[in-house]
C-alpha positions as CSV (number, residue, x, y, z in Angstrom):
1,X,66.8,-13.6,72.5
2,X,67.4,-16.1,69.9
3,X,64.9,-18.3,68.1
4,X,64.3,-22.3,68.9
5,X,62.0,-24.7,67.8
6,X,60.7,-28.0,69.9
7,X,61.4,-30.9,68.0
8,X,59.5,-34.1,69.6
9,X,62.4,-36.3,68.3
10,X,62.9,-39.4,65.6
11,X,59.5,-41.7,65.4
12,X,57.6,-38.8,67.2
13,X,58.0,-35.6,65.5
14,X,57.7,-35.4,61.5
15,X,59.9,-33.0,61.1
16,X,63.6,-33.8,60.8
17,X,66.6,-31.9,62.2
18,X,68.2,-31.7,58.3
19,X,64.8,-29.6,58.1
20,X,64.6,-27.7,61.5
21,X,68.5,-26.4,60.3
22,X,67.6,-25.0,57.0
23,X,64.7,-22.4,59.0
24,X,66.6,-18.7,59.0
25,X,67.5,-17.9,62.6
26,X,67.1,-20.8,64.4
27,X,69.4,-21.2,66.8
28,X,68.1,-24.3,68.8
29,X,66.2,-27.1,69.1
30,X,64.6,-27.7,72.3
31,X,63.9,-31.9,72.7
32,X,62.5,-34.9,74.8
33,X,63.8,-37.8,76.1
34,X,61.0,-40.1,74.8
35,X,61.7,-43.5,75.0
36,X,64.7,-43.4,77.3
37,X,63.7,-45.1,80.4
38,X,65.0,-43.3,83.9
39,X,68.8,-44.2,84.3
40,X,69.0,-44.9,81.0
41,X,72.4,-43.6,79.3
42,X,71.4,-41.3,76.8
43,X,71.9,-41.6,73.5
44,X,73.4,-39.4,71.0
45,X,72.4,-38.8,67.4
46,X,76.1,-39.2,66.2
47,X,76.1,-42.8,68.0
């Protein structure tokens, strides 16, 4: 089994990924697609 945490995303969550990374054995982040309308590309946090 390996650890995750939800993370709401940027504007909904107060918790940043920088912050989510530094918590021993996490191993993923588990999101939402708030904000992204249905046929909507998504978005990337690189861009």
């Amino acid at each position: 089994m390996e650890m995750t945490l939800r993370w709401f995303g940027t504007g909904y969550d107060t918790v940043t990924l920088n912050q989510i990374r530094q918590v021993p054995g996490v191993r993923g982040v588990i999101t939402t697609l708030y904000g992204t309308m249905p046929g909507e590309v998504w978005k990337t946090l690189n861009g």
